[in-house]
N, C-alpha and C positions, 0 to 999 in steps of 0.2 A: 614308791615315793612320788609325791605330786608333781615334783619340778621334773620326772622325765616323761611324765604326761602332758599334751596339750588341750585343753577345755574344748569342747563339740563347739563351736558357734552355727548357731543358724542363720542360714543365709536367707537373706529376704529380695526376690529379685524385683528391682524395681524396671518397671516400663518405662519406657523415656519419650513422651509423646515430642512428635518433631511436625511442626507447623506446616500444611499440605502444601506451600508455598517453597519450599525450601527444592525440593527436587524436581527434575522433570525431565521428561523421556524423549529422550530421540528419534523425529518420523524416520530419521532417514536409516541409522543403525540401530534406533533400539539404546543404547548405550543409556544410563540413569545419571546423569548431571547436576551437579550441582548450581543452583538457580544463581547466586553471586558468582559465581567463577564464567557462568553463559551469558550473564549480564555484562558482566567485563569484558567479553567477547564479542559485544552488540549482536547477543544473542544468534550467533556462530556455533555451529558445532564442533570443537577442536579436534574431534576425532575424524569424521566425514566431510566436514564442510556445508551440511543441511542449514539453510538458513532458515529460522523459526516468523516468522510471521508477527510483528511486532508496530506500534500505536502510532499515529502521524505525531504527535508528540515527540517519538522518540528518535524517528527520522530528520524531527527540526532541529532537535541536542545534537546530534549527530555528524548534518551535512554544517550548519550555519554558524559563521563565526561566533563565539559567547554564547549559541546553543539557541537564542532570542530570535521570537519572531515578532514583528508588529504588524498586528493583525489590522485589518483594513474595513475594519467595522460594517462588517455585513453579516453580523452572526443573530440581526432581527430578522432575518430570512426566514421563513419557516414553510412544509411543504402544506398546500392546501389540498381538501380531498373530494376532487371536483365529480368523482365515483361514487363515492359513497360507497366506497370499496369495502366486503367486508367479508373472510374464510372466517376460521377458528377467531381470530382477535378483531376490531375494527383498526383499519390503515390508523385512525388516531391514538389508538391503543398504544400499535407495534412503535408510532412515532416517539412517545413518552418515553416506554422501555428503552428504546437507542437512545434516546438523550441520558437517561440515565447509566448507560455503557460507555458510551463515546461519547458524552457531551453532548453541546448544545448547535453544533457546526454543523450539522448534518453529515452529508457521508466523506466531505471535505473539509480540510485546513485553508484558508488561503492569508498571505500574509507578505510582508515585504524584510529581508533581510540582508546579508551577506554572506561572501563564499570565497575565503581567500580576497578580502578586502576590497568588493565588488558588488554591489547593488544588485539584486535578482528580487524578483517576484517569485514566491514558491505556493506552490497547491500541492498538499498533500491528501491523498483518497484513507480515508479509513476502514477499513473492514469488519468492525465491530461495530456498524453504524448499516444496521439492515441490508452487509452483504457487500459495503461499499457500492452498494448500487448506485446507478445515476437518476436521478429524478431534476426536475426541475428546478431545484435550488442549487445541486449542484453545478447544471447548465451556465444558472445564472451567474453564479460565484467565478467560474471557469471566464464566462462571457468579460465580467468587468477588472477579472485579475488580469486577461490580454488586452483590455480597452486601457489599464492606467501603463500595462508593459508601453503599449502603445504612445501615451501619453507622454512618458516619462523618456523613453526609447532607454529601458532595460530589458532585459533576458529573463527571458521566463521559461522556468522548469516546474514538472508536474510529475509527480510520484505516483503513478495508476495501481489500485490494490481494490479489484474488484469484482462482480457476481457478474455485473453488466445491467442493462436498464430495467427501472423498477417498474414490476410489472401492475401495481397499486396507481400508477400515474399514466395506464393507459396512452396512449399517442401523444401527450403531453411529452413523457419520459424521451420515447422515439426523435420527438421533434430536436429534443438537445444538442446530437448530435448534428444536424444540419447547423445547428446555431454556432456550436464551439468550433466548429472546422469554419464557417464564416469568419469568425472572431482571427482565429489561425492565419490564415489566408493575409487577410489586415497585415499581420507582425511580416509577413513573408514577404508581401510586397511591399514591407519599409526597411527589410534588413535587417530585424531585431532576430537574434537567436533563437530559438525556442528549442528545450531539451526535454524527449521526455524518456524518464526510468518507469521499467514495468516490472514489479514485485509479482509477486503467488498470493492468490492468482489474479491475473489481467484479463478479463472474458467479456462476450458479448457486444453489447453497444459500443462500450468503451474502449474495445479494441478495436471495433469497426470507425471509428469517429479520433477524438486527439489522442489515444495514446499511439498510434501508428501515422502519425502526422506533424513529426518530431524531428527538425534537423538536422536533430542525432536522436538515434535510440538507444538506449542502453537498458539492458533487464542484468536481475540478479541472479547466482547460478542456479540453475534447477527449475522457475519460477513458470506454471504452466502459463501457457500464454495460447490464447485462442478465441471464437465468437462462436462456435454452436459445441456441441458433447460430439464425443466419437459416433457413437449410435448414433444419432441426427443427420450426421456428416455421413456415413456409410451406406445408411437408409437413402440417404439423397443421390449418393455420385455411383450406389452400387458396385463398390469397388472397394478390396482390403486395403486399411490405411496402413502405412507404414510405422514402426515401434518408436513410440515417443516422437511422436511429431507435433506435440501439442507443448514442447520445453523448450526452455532459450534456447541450448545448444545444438537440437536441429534447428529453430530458424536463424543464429546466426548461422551454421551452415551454409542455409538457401538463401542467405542476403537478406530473413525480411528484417532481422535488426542491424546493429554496427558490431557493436561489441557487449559483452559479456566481463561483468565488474562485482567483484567481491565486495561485500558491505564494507568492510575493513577498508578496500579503495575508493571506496563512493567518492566520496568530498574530495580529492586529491584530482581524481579523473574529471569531476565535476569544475576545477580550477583550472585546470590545464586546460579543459574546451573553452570555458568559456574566455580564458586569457588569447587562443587562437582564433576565436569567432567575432572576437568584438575590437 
């Protein structure tokens, strides 16, 4: 009889395509995360604590009251290519493509906000902007965010997330540094604050010039922070370097930072300085 039969159905398996945005993988464990649940974690790994490397956009929502920066209209900046530099792409090329990645700011944010109810000037370095390297426009951006700190006598902070100087701006790029540590110097003998955070990674120029020229320093945990490659380094002093000597947590160890601050307490550690400095 039919009713103690049940009818064959065939099963059709359907594929479920899931959008290549949705997941993403953990440097630090491996672990496969869900991309809203790491977003909500300002892009924190809740299992290890790896912090993902994430857009100077995201660092202004972030640190600054209402998430709002008001940018200080020097985004007609643009890098000129006094080389005629040219590998695989022309320097004008590579310039287009990072505008089209990062915008139109070059490898810096610069802008004027708040932090805990507190007027700061902030620069933020981007790293999807050819490496966050420093070129000349950077310099210059850097040069006039510490001329208005100056101006105004607010505190300025700078978010360093970078390759180090570009090497398409030949002795141009080089000179920056002398320039932005001049600029520094300025805020230093007026008393104005100056705080600088060094993300993953912090290298080269830019370590060698303002991001190590900072108040206070603070980096975030893990974030390699260094000015030449281990090779380079070993080649040069002839000597085994010691294991991870190139992450925050050896150099706060040897004193070259202050402290060491989880994304999650950025802005909080960020109010408490600047309410004791000013």
């Amino acid at each position: 009889m039919s009713w103690f039969s049940k009818p064959k159905r065939k099963l059709v398996s359907q594929k479920r395509e899931l959008p290549g945005d949705v997941w993403d993988r953990c440097a630090g464990c491996g672990e496969i995360l869900y991309s809203g649940r790491l977003e909500e974690n300002l892009h924190v790994c809740p299992n290890c604590g790896h912090h993902f490397r994430i857009t100077a956009e995201s660092y202004e929502a972030m640190l600054l009251d209402g998430g709002g920066l008001a940018e200080l209209h020097d985004e007609h900046l643009r890098s000129a290519d006094p080389l005629g530099f040219v590998d695989s792409r022309s320097y004008a090329e590579r310039i287009a493509q990072a505008e089209q990645r990062g915008g139109d700011q070059d490898a810096i944010r610069t802008g004027r906000g708040e932090i805990g109810g507190r007027e700061v000037h902030l620069g933020t370095m981007d790293f999807r902007f050819i490496g966050g390297s420093m070129g000349s426009v950077v310099g210059e951006k850097i040069r006039r965010l510490a001329d208005r700190s100056l101006e105004r006598r607010v505190p300025l902070i700078i978010i360093s997330a970078s390759g180090g100087a570009r090497m398409q701006e030949g002795i141009l790029s080089l000179m920056q540094m002398g320039k932005t540590a001049a600029a520094l110097e300025q805020l230093a003998g007026a008393g104005i604050p100056y705080v600088s955070v060094l993300t993953n990674p912090t290298t080269g120029g830019v370590t060698a010039s303002y991001a190590m020229l900072g108040d206070v320093i603070l980096a975030e945990p893990g974030a390699l922070i260094g000015f030449a490659g281990p090779r380079v380094i070993k080649e040069t002093i002839r000597q085994d370097l010691p294991e991870g000597f190139q992450t925050a947590e050896f150099l706060e160890e040897h004193g070259m930072i202050d402290r060491i601050v989880p994304r999650p307490e950025m802005r909080g550690a960020l109010a408490s300085l600047l309410d004791h400095m000013c």
